[in-house]
C-alpha positions as CSV (number, residue, x, y, z in Angstrom):
1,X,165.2,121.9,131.9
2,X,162.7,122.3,129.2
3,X,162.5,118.6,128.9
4,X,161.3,118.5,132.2
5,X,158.4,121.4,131.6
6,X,157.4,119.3,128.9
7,X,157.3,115.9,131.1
8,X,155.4,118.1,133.4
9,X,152.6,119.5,130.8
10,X,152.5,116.5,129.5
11,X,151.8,114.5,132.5
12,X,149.4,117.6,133.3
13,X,147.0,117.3,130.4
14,X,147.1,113.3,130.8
15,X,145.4,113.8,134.0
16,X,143.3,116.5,132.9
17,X,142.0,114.1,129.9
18,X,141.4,111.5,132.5
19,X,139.2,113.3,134.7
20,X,137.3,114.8,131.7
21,X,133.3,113.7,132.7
22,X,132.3,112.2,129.5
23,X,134.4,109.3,130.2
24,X,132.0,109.0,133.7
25,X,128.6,108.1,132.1
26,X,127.6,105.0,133.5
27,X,126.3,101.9,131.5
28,X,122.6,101.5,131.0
29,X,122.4,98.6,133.6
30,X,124.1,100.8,136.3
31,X,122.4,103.6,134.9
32,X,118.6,102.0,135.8
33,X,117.6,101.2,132.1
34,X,116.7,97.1,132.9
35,X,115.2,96.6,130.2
36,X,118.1,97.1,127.4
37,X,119.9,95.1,125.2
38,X,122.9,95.9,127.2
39,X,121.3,95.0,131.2
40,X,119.6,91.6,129.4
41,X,123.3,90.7,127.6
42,X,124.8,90.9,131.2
43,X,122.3,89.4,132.7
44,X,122.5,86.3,130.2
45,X,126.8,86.5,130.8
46,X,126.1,85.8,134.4
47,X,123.7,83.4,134.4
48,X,125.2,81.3,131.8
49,X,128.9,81.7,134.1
50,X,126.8,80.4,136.9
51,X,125.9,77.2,134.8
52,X,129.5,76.7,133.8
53,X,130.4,76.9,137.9
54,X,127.5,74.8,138.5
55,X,128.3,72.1,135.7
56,X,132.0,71.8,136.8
57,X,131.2,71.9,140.9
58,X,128.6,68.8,140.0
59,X,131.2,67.1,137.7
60,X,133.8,67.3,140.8
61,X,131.1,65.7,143.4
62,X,130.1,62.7,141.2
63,X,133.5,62.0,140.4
64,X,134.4,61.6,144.3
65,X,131.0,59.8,144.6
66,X,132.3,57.4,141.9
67,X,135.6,57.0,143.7
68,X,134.0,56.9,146.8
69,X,131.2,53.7,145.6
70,X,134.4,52.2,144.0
71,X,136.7,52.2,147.0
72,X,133.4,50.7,149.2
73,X,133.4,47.9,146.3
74,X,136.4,47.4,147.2
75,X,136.9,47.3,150.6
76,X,133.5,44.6,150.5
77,X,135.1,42.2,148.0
78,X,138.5,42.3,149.8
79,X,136.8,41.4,153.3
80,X,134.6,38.8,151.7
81,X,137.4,37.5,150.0
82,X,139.8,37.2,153.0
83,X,136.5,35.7,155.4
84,X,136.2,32.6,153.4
85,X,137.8,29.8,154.8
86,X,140.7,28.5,152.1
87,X,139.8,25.1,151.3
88,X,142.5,22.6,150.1
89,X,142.1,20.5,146.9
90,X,141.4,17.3,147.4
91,X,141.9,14.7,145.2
92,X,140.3,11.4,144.2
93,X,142.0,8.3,143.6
C-alpha cells in the first residue's frame, strides 16, 4: 500500500515537472528573432537538405536518361543489324 502512494506521488510530481512553463519558451526562430545565429543556422540546415534531395533526385533522372539513350542504342543497332541482307562468301578460284 505505501508502495503504491509513492508510485502515485511520484508519477504526480513527474507530471507536475513536465508542465512546469520554463520548459515552454519557444526558440528564437519561432519566437520572431530572424535575425539570430540560431533562425540563420536553421535556415542554412534546410537549405543545404534541399541540395542533398535535389543532388540525389538529379542523380536518379540522369541515370534513367543514360539507361534510357543506351537501351535506344540498342534497339537501333539491333534493327540495323537484322535489315541488312546476309550476304554469302564467295570465293574465287
Amino acid at each position: 500500500m505505501k508502495f503504491r502512494k509513492l508510485k502515485f506521488l511520484a508519477a504526480g510530481a513527474l507530471g507536475a515537472l513536465a508542465l512546469h512553463p520554463a520548459t515552454l519558451f519557444a526558440c528564437a526562430a519561432c519566437y520572431g528573432a530572424s535575425d539570430s545565429a540560431m533562425a540563420r543556422g536553421m535556415n542554412w540546415g534546410i537549405f543545404s537538405l534541399l541540395g542533398v534531395v535535389a543532388v540525389v533526385l538529379g542523380s536518379v533522372a540522369t541515370f534513367f536518361v543514360f539507361i534510357g539513350k543506351k537501351a535506344a542504342a540498342a534497339a537501333n543497332e539491333q534493327s540495323a543489324a537484322e535489315s541488312t541482307p546476309k550476304t554469302e562468301p564467295t570465293q574465287n578460284s
